[in-house]
TORPA-4810 file (N, C-alpha, C, O; in nm, 3 decimals):
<nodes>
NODE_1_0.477_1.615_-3.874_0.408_1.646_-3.751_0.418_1.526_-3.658_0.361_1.420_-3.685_X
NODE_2_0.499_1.545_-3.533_0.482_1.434_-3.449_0.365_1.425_-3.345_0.306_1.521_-3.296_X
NODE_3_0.342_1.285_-3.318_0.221_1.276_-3.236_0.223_1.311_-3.073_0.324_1.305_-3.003_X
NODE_4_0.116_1.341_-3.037_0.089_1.376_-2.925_0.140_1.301_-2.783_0.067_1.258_-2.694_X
NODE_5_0.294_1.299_-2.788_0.287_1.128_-2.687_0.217_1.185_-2.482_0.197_1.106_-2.390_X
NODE_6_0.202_1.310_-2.479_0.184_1.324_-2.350_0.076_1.216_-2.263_0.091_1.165_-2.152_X
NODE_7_-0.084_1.201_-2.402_-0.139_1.161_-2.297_-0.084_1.011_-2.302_-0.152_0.950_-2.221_X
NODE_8_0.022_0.913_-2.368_0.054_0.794_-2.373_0.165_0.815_-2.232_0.181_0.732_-2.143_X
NODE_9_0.224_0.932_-2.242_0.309_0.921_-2.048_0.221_0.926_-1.923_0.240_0.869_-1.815_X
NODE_10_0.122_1.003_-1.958_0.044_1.008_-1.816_-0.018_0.873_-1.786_-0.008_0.834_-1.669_X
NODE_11_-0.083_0.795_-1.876_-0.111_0.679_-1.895_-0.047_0.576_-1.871_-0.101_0.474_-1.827_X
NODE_12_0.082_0.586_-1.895_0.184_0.501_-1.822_0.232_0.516_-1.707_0.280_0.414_-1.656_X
NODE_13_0.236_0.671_-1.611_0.229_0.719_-1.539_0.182_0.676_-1.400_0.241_0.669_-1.292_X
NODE_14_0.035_0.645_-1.447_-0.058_0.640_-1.427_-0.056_0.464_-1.361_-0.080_0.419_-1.249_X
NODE_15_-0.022_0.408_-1.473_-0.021_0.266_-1.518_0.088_0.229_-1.372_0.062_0.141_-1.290_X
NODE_16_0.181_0.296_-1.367_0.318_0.229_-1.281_0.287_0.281_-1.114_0.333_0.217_-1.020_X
NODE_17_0.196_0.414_-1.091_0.154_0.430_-1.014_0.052_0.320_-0.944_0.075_0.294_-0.826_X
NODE_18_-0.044_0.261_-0.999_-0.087_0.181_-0.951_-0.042_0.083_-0.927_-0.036_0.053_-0.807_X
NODE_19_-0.004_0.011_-1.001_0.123_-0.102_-0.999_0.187_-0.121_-0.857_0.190_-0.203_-0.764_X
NODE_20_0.246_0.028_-0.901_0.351_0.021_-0.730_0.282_0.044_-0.595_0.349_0.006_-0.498_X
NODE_21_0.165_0.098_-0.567_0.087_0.144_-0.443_-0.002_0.000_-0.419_-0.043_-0.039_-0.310_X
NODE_22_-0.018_-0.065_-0.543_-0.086_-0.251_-0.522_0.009_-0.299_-0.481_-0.031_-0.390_-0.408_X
NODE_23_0.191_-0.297_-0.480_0.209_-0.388_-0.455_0.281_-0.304_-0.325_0.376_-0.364_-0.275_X
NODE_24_0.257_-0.214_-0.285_0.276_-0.195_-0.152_0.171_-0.220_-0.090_0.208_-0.226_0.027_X
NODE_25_0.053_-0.240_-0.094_-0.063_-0.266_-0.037_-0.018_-0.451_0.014_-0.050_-0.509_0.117_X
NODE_26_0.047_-0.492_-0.078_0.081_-0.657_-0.052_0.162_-0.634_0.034_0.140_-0.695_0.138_X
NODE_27_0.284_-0.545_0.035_0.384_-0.598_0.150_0.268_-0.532_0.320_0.276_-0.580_0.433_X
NODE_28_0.175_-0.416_0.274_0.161_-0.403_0.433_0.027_-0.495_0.438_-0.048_-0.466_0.532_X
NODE_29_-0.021_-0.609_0.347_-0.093_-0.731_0.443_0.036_-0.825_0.483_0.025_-0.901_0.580_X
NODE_30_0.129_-0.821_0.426_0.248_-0.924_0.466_0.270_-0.910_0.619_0.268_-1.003_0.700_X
NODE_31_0.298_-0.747_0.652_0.356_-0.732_0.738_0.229_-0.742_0.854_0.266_-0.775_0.967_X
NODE_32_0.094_-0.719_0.835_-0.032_-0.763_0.895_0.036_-0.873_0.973_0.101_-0.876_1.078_X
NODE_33_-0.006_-0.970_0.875_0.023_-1.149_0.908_0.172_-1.174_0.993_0.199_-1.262_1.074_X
NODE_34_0.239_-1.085_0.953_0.359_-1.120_1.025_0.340_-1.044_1.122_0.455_-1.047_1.166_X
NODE_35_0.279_-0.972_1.200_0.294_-0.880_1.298_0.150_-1.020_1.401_0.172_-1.082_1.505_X
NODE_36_0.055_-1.022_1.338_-0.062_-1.159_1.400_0.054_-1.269_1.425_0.049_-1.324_1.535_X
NODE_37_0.145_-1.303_1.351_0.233_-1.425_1.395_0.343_-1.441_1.493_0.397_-1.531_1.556_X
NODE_38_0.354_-1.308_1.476_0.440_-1.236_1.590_0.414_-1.213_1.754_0.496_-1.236_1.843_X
NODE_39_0.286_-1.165_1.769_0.250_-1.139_1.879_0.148_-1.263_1.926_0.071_-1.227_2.015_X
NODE_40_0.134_-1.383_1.890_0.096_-1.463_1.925_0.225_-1.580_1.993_0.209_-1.676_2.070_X
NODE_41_0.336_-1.533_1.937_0.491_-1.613_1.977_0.548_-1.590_2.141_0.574_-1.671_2.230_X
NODE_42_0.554_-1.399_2.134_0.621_-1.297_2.180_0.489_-1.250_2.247_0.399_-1.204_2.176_X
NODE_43_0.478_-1.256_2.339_0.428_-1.173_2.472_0.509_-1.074_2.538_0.622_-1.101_2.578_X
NODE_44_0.444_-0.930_2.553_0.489_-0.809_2.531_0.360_-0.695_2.578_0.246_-0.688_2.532_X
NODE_45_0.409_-0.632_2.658_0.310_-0.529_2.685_0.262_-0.449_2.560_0.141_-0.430_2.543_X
NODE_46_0.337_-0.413_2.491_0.342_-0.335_2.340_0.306_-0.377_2.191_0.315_-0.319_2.083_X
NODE_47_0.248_-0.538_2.243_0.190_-0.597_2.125_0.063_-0.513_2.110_0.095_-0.420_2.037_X
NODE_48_-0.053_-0.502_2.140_-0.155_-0.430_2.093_-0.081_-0.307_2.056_-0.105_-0.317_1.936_X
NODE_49_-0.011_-0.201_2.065_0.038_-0.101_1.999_0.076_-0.155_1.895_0.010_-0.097_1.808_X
NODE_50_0.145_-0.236_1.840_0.221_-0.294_1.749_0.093_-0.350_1.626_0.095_-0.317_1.508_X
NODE_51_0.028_-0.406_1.665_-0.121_-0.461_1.612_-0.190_-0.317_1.580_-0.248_-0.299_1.473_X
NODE_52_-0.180_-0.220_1.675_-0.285_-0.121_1.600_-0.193_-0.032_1.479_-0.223_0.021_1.372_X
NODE_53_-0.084_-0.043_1.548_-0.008_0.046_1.390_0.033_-0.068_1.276_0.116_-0.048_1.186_X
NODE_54_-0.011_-0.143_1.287_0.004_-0.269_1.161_-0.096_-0.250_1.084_-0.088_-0.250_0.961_X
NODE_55_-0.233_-0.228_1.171_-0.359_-0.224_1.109_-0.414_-0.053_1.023_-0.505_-0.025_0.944_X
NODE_56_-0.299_0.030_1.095_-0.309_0.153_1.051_-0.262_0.155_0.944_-0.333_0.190_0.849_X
NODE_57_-0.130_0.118_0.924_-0.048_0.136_0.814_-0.115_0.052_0.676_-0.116_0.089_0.558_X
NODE_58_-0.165_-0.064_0.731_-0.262_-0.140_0.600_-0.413_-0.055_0.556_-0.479_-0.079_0.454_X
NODE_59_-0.446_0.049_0.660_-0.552_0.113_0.612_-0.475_0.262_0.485_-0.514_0.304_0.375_X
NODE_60_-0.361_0.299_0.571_-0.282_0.392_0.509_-0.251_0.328_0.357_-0.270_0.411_0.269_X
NODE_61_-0.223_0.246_0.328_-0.214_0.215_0.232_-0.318_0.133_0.128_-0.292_0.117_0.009_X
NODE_62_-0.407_0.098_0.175_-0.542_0.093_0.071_-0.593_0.244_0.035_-0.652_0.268_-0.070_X
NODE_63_-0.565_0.341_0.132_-0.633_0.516_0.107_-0.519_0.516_-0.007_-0.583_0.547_-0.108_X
NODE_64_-0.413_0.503_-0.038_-0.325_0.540_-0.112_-0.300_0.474_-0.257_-0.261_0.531_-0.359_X
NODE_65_-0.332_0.340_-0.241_-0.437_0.281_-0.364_-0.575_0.350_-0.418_-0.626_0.381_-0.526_X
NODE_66_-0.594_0.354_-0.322_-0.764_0.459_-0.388_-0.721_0.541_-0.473_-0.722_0.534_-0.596_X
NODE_67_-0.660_0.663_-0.365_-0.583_0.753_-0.442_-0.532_0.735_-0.577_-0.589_0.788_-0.673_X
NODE_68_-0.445_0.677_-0.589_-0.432_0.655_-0.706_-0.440_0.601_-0.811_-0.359_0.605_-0.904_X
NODE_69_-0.579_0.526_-0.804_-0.716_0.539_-0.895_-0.771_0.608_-0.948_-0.786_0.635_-1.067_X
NODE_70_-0.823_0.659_-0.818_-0.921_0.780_-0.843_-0.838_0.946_-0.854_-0.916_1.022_-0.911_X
NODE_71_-0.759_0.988_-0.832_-0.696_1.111_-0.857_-0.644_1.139_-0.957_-0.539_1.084_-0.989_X
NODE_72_-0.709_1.242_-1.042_-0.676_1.317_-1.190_-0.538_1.277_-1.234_-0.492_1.320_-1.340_X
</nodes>
């Protein structure tokens, strides 16, 4: 009788999911800081656009860490 390996895949699953959505959470504070270092250089009508979708995309991706925490 072989053992049950499903719940040891979801678990790993599970395991690499988080992994990878943490370390996308790192590149979009990277790109935060680089977008603050940026528009302090570069004067540009389109820097505050640029700043608010920097700040979006770092919220987009902490919801997506949650997520996959917390989702079955």
């Amino acid at each position: 009788m072989l053992p049950d390996f499903t719940s040891y895949f979801i678990l790993l699953e599970r395991i690499f999911a988080i992994v990878g959505t943490g370390l996308y959470l790192i590149f979009a504070i990277v790109i935060v800081k680089q977008v603050s270092m940026m528009t302090k250089n570069v004067y540009d009508k389109f820097n505050g656009v640029v700043i608010i979708f920097s700040y979006i995309h770092l919220l987009l991706s902490l919801l997506l860490v949650l997520m996959s925490i917390v989702w079955p």
